[in-house]
VMD Tcl script that builds the backbone (N, CA, C; Angstrom):
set m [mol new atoms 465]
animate dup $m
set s [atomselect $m all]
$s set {name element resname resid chain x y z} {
  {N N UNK 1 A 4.941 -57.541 38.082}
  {CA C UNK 1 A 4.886 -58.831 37.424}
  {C C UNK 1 A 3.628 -58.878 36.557}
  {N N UNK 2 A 3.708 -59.240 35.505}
  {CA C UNK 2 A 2.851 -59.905 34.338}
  {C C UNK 2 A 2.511 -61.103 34.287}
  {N N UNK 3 A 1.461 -61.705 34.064}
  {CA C UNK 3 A 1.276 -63.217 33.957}
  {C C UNK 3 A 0.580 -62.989 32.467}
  {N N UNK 4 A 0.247 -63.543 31.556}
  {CA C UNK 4 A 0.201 -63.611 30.047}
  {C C UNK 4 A -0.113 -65.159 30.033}
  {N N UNK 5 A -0.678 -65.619 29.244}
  {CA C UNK 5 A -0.961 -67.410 28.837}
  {C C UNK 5 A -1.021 -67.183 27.475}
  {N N UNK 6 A -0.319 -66.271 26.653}
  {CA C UNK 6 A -0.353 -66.079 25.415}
  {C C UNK 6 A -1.361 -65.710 24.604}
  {N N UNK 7 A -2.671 -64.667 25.595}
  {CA C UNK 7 A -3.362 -64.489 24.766}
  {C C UNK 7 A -3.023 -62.770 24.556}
  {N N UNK 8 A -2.582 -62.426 25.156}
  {CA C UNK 8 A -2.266 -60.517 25.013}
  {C C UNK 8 A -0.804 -60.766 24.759}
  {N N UNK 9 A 0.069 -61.274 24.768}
  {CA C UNK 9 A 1.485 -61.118 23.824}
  {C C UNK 9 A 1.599 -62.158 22.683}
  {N N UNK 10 A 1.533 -62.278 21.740}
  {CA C UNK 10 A 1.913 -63.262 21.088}
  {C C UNK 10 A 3.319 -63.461 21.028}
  {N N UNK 11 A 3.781 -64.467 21.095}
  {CA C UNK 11 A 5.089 -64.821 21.720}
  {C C UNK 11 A 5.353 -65.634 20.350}
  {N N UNK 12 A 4.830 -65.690 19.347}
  {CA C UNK 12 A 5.396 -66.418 18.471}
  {C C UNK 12 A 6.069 -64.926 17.218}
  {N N UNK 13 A 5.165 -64.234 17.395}
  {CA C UNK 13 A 5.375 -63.135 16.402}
  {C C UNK 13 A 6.040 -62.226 17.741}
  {N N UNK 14 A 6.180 -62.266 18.706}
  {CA C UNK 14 A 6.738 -61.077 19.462}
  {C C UNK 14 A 6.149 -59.924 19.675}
  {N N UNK 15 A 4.485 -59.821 19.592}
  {CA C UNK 15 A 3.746 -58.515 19.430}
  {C C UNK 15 A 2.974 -58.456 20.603}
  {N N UNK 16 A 2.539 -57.607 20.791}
  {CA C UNK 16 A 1.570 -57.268 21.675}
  {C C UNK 16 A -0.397 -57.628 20.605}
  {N N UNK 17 A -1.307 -58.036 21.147}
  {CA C UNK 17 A -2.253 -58.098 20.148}
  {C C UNK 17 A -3.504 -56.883 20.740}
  {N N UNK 18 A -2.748 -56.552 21.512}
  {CA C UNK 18 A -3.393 -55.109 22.034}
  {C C UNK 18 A -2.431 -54.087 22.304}
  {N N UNK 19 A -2.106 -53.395 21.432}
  {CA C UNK 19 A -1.453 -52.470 22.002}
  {C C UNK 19 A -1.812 -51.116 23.009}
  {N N UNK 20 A -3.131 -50.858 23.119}
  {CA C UNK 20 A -3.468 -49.751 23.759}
  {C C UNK 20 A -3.296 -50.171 24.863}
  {N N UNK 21 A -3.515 -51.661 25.362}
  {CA C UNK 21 A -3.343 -52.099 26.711}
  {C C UNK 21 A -2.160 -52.034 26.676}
  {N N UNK 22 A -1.307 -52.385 26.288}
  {CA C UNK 22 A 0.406 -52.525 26.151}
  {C C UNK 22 A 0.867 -50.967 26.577}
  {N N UNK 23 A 0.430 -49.878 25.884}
  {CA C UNK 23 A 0.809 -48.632 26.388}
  {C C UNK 23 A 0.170 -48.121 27.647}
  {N N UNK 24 A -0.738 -48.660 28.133}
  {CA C UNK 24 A -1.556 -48.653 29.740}
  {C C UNK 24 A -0.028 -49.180 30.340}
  {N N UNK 25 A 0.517 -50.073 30.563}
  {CA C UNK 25 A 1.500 -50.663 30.845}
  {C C UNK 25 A 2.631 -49.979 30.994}
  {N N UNK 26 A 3.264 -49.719 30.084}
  {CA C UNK 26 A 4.492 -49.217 29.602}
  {C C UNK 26 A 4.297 -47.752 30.420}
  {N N UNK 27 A 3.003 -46.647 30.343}
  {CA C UNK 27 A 2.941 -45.681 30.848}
  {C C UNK 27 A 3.272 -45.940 32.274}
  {N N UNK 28 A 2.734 -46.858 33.192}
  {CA C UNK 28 A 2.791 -47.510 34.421}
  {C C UNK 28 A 4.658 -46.931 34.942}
  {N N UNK 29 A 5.123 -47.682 33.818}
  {CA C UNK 29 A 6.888 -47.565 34.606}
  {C C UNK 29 A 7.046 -46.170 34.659}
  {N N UNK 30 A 6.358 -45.478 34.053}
  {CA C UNK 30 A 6.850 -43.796 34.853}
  {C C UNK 30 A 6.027 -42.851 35.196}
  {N N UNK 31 A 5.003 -43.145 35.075}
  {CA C UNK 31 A 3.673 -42.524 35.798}
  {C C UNK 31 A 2.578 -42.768 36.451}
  {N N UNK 32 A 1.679 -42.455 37.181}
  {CA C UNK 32 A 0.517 -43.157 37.420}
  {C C UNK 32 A -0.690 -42.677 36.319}
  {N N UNK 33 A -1.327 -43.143 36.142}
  {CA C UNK 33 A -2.905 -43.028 35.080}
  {C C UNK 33 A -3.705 -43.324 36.341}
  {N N UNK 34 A -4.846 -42.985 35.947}
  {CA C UNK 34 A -6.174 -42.812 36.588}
  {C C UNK 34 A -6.754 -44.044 36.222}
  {N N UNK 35 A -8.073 -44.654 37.300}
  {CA C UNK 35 A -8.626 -45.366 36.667}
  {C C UNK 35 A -9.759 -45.601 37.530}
  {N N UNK 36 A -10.726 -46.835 37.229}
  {CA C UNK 36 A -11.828 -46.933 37.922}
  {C C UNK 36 A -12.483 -47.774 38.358}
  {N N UNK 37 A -13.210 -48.038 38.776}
  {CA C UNK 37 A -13.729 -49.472 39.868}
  {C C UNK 37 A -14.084 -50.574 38.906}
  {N N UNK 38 A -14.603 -50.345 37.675}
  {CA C UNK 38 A -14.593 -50.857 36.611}
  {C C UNK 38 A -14.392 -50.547 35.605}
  {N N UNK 39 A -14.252 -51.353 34.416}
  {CA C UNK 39 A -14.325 -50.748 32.717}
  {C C UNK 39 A -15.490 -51.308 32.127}
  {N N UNK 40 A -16.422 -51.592 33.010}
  {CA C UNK 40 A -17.940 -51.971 32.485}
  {C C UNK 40 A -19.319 -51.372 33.361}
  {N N UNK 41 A -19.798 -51.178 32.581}
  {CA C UNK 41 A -21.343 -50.332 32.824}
  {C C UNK 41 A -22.865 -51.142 32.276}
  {N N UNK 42 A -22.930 -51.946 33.093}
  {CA C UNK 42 A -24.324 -52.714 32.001}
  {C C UNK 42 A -25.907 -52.105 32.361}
  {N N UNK 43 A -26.396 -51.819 31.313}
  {CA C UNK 43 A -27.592 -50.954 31.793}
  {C C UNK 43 A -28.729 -52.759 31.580}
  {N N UNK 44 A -29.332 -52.827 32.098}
  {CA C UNK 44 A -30.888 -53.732 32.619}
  {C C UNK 44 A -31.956 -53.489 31.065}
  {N N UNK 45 A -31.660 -53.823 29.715}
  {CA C UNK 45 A -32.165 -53.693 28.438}
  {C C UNK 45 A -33.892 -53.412 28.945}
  {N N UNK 46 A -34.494 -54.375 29.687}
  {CA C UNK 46 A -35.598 -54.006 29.904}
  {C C UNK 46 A -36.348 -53.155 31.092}
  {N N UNK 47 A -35.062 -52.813 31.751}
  {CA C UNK 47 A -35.976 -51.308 32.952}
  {C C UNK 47 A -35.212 -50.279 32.264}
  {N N UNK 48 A -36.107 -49.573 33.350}
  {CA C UNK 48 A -35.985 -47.897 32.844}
  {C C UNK 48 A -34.689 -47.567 33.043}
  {N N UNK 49 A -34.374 -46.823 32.350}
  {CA C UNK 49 A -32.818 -46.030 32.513}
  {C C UNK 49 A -32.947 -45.684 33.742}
  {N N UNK 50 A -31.668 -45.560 34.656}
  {CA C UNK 50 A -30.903 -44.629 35.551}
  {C C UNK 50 A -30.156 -44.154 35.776}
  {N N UNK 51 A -29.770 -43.051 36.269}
  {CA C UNK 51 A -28.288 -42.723 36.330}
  {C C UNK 51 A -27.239 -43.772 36.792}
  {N N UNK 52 A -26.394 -44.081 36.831}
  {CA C UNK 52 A -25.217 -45.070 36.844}
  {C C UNK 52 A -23.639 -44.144 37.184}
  {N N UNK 53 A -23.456 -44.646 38.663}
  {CA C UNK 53 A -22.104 -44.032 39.077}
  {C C UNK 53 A -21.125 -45.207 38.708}
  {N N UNK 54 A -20.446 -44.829 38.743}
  {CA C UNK 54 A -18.507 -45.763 38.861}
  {C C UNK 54 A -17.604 -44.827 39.808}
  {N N UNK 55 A -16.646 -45.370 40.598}
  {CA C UNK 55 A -15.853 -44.921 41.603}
  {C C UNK 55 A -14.485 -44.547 40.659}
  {N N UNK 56 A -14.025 -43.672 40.731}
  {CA C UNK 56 A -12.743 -43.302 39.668}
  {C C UNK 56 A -11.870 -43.809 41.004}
  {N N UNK 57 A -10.694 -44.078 40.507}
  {CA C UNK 57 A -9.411 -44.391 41.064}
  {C C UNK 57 A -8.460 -42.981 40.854}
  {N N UNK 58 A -8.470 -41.691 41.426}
  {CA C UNK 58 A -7.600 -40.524 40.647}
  {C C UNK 58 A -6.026 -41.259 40.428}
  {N N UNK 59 A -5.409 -41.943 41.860}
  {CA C UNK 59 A -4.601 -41.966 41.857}
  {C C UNK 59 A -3.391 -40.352 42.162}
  {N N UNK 60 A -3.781 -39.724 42.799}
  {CA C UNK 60 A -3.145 -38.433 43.019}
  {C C UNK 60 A -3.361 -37.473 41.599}
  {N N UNK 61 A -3.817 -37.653 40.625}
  {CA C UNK 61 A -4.397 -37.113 39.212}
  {C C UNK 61 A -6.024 -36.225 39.488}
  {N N UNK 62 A -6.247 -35.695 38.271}
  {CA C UNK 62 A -7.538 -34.714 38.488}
  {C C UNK 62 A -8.252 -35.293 37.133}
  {N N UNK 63 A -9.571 -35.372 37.614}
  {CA C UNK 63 A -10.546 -35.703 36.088}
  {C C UNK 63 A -10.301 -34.503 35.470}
  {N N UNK 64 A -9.968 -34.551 33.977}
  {CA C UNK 64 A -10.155 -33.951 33.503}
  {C C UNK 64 A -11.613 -33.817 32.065}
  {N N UNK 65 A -11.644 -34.625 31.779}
  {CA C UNK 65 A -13.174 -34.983 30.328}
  {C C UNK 65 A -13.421 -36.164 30.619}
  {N N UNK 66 A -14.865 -36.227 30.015}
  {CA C UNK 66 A -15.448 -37.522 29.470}
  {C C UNK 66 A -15.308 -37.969 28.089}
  {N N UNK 67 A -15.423 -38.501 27.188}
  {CA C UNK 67 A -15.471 -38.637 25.935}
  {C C UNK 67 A -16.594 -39.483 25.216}
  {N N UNK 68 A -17.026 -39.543 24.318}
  {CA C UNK 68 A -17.548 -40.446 23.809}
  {C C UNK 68 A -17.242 -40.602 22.108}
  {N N UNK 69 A -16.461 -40.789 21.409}
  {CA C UNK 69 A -15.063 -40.909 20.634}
  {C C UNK 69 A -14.565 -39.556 20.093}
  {N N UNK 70 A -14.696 -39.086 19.507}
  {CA C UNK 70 A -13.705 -37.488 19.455}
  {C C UNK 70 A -15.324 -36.244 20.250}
  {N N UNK 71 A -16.237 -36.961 20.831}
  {CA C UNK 71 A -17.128 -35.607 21.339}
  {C C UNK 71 A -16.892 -35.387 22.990}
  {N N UNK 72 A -16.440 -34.186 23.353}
  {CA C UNK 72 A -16.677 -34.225 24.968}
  {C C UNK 72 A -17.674 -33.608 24.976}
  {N N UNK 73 A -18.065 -34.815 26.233}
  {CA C UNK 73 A -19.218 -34.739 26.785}
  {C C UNK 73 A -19.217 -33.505 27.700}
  {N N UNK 74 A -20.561 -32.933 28.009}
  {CA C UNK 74 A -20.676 -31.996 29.136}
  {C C UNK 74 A -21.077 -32.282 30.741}
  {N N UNK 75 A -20.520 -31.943 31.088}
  {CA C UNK 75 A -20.782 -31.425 32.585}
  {C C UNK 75 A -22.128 -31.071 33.504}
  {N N UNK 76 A -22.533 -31.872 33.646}
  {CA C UNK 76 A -24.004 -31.726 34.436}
  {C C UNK 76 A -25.241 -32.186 33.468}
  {N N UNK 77 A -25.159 -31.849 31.682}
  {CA C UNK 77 A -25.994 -32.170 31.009}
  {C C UNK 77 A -25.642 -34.017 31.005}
  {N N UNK 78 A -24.434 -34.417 30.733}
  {CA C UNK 78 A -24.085 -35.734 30.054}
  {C C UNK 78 A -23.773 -36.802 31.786}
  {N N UNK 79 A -23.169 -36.095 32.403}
  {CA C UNK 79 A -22.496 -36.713 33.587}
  {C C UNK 79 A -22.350 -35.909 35.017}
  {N N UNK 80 A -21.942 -36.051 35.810}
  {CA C UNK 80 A -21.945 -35.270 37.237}
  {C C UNK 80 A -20.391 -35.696 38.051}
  {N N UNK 81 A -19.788 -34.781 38.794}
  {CA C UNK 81 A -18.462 -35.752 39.553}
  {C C UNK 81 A -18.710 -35.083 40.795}
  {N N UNK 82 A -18.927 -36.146 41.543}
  {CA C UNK 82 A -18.776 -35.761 43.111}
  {C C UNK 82 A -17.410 -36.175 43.808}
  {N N UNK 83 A -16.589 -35.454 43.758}
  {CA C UNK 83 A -15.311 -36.120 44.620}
  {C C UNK 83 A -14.710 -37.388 43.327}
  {N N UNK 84 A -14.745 -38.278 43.880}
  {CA C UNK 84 A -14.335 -39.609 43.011}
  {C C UNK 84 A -15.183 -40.644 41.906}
  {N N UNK 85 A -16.610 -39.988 42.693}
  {CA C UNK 85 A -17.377 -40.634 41.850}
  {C C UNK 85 A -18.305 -39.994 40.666}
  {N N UNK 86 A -17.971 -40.866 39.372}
  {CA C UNK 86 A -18.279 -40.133 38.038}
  {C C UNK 86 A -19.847 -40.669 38.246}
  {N N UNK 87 A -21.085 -39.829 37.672}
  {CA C UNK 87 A -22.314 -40.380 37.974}
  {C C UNK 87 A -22.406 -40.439 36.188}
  {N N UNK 88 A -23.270 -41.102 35.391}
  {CA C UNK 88 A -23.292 -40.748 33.825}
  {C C UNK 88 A -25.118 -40.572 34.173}
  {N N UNK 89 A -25.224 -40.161 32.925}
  {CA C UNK 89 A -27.053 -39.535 33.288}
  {C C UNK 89 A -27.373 -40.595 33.286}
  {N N UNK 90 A -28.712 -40.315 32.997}
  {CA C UNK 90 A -29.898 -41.334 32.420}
  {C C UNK 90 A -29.625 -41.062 31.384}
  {N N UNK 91 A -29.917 -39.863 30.393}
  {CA C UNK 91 A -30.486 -39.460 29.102}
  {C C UNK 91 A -29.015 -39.771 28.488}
  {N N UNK 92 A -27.929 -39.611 29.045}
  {CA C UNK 92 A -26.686 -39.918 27.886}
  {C C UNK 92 A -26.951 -41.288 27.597}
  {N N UNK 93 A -27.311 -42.271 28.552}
  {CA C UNK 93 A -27.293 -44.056 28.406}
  {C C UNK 93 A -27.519 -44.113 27.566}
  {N N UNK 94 A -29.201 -43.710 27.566}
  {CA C UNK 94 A -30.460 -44.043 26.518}
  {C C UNK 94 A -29.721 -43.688 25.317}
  {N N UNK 95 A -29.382 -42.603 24.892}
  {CA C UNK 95 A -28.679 -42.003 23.405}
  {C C UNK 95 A -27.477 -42.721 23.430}
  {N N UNK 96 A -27.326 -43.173 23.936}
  {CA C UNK 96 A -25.921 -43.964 23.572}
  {C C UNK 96 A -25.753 -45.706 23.482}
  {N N UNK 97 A -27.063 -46.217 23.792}
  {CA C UNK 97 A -27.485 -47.412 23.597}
  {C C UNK 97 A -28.249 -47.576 22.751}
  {N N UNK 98 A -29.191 -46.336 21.815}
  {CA C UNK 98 A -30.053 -46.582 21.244}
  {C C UNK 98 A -31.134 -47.407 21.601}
  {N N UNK 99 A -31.689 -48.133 20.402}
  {CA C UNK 99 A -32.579 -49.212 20.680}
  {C C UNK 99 A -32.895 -49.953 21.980}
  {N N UNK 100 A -31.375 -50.084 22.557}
  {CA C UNK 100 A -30.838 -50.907 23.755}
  {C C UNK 100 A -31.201 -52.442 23.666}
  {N N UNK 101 A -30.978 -52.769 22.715}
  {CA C UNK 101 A -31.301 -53.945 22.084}
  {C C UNK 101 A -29.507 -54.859 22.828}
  {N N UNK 102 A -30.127 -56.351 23.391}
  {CA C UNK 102 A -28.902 -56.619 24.271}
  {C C UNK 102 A -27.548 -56.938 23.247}
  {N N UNK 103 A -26.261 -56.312 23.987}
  {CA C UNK 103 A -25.178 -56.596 23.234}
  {C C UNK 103 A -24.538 -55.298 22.858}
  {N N UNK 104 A -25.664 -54.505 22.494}
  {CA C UNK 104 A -25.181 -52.659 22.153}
  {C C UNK 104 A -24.157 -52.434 23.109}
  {N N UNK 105 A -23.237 -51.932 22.696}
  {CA C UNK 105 A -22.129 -51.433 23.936}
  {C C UNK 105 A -22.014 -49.868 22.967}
  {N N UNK 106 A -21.594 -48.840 23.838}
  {CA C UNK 106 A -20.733 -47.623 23.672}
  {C C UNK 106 A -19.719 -47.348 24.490}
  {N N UNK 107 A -19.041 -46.739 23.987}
  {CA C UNK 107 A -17.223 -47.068 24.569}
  {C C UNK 107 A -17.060 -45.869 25.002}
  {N N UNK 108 A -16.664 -45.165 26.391}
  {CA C UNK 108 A -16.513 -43.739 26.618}
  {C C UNK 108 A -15.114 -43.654 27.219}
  {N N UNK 109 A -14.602 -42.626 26.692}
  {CA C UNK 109 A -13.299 -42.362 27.488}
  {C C UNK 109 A -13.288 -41.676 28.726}
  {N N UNK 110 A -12.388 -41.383 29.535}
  {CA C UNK 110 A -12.244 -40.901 30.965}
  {C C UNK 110 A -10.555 -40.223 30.716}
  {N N UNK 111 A -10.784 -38.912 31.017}
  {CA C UNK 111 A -9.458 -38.116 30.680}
  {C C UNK 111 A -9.297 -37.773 31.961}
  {N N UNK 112 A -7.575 -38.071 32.486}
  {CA C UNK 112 A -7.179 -37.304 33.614}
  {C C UNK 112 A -6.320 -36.374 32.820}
  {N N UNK 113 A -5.247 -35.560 34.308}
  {CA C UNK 113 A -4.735 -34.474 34.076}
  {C C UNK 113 A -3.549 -35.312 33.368}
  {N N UNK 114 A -3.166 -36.639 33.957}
  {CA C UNK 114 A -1.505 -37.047 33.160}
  {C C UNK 114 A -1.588 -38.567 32.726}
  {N N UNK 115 A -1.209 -39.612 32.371}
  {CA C UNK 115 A -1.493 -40.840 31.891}
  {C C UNK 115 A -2.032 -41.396 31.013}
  {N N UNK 116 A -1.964 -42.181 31.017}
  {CA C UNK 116 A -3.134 -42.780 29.890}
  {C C UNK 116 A -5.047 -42.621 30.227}
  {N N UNK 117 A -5.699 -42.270 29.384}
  {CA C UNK 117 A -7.309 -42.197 29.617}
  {C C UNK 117 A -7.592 -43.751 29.898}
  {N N UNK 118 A -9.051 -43.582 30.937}
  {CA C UNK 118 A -9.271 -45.126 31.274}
  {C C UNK 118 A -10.371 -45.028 30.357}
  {N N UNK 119 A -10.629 -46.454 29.996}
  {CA C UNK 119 A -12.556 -47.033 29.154}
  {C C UNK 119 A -13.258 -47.269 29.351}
  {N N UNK 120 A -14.459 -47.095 29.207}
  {CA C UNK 120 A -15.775 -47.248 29.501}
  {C C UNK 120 A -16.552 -48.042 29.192}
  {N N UNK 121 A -17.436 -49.211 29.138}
  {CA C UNK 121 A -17.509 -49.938 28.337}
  {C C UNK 121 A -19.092 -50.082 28.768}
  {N N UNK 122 A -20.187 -48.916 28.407}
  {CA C UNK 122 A -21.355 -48.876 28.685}
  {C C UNK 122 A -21.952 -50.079 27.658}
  {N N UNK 123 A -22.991 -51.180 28.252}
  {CA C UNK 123 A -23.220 -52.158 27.718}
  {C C UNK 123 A -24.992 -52.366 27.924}
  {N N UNK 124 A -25.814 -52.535 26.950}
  {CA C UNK 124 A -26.917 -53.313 27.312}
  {C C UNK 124 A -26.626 -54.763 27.312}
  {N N UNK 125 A -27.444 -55.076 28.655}
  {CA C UNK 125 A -27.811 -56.329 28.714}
  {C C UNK 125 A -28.838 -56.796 29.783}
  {N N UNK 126 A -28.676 -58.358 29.406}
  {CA C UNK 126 A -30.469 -58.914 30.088}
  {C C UNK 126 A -29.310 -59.553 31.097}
  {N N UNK 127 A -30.355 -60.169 32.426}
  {CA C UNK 127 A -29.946 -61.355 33.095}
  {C C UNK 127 A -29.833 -62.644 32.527}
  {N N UNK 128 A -28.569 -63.692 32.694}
  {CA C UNK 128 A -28.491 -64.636 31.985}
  {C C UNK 128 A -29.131 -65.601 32.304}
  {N N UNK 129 A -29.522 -66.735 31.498}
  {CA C UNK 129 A -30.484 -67.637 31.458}
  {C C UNK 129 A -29.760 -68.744 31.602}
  {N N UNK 130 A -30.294 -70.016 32.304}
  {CA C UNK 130 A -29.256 -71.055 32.610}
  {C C UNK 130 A -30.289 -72.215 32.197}
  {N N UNK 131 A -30.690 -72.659 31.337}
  {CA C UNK 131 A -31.002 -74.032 30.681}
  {C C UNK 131 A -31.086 -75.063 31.210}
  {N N UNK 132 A -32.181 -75.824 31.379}
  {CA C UNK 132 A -31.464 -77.493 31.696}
  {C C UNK 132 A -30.780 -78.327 31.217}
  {N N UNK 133 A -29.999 -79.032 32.006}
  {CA C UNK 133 A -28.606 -79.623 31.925}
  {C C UNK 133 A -28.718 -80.927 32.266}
  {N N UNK 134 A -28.154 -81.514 32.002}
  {CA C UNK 134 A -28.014 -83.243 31.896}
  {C C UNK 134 A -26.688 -83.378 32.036}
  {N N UNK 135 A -25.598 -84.401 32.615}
  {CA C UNK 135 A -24.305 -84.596 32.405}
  {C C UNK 135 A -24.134 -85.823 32.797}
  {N N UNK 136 A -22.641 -86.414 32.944}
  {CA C UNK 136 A -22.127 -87.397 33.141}
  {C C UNK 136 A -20.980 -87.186 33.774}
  {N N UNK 137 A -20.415 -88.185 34.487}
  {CA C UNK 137 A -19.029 -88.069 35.012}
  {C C UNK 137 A -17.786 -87.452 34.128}
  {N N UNK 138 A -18.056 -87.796 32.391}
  {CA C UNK 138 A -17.545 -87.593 31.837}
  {C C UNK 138 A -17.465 -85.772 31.361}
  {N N UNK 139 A -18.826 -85.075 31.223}
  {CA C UNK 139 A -18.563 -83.783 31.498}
  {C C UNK 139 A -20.294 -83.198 31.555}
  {N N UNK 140 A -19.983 -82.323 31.800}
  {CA C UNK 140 A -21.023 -81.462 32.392}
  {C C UNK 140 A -21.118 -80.006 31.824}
  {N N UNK 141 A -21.991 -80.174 30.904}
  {CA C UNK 141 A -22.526 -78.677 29.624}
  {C C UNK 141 A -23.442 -78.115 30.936}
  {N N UNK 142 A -23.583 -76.683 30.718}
  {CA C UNK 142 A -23.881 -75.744 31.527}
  {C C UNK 142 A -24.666 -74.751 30.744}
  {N N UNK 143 A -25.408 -75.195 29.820}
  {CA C UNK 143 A -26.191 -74.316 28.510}
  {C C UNK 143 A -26.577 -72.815 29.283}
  {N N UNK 144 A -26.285 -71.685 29.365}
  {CA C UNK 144 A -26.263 -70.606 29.740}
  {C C UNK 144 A -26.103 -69.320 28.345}
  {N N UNK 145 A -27.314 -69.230 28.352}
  {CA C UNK 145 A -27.273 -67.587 27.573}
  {C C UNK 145 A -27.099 -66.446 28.201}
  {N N UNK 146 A -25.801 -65.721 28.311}
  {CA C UNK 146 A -24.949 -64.496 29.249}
  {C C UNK 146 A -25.795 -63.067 28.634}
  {N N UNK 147 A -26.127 -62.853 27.304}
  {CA C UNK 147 A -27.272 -62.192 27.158}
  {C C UNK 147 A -26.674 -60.965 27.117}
  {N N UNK 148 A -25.098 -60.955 26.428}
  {CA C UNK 148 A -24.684 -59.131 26.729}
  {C C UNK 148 A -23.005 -59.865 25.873}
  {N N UNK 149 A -22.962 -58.942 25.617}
  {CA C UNK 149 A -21.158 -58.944 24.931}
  {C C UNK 149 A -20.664 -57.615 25.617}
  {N N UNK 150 A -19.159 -57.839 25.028}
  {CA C UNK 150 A -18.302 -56.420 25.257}
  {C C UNK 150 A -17.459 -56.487 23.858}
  {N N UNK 151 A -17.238 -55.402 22.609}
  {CA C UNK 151 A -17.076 -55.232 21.637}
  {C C UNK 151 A -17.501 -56.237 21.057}
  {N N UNK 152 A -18.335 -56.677 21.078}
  {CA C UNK 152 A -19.163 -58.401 20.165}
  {C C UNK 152 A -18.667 -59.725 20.620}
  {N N UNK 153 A -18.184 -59.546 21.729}
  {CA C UNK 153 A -16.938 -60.792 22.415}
  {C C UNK 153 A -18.005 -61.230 23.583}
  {N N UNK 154 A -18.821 -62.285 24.050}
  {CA C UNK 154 A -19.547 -63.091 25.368}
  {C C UNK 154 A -18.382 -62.878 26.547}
  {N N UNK 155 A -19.161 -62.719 27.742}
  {CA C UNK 155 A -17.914 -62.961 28.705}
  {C C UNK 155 A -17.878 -64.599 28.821}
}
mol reanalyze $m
mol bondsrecalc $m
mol representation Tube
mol addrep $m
């Protein structure tokens, strides 16, 4: 089952407004894909880099690459796999956040042996800031700076 509120199908035009997610899907009815505890990675803009694991989901599948858009990454220099869990360096973050100025995201792929690849969605960001607030019965503003995007989008 699907639940949709019309923001990933458009139901007026009949489209999908994501299709890569749409083929995550569609692959589903006859295979399993791999995947992982998350599709987000937020590195702390103002501490020091660290290495950063995520738990892969194989799903009965084998890692096969990392990506970071047509470059695979290497093996022990870029990332590490123990069993299920993908570790990414320190030193790939840093080069891949640059500046690390908050909001920077880099997008890495995750290749198994069959399915669709899962995403990565390495992100700088700060802790969010919560403002003082004033309200009324009538409504209640919550002034909060979240201090990080994912492709230029606030959660």
């Amino acid at each position: 089952m699907w639940w949709d509120n019309g923001d990933r199908f458009d139901r007026v035009a009949l489209k999908w407004r994501d299709q890569e997610e749409f083929d995550y899907i569609k692959t589903g009815w006859t295979m399993r894909s791999g995947t992982a505890s998350s599709d987000l990675v937020f590195i702390d803009s103002s501490s020091k880099v660290k290495d950063q694991t995520v738990a892969l989901n194989l799903n009965g599948l084998k890692f096969k690459e990392l990506r970071f858009g047509s470059e695979v990454l290497k093996t022990g220099r870029d990332y590490s796999l123990d069993g299920a869990t993908l570790t990414l360096k320190a030193k790939l973050l840093k080069t891949l956040l640059g500046d690390r100025s908050v909001g920077n995201s880099a997008p890495l792929t995750v290749g198994f042996s069959a399915g669709m690849p899962w995403k990565l969605n390495v992100i700088s960001s700060a802790a969010p800031v919560v403002h003082a607030a004033t309200g009324t019965n009538a409504s209640l503003p919550i002034p909060t700076a979240f201090n990080t995007s994912v492709n230029g989008v606030a959660p």
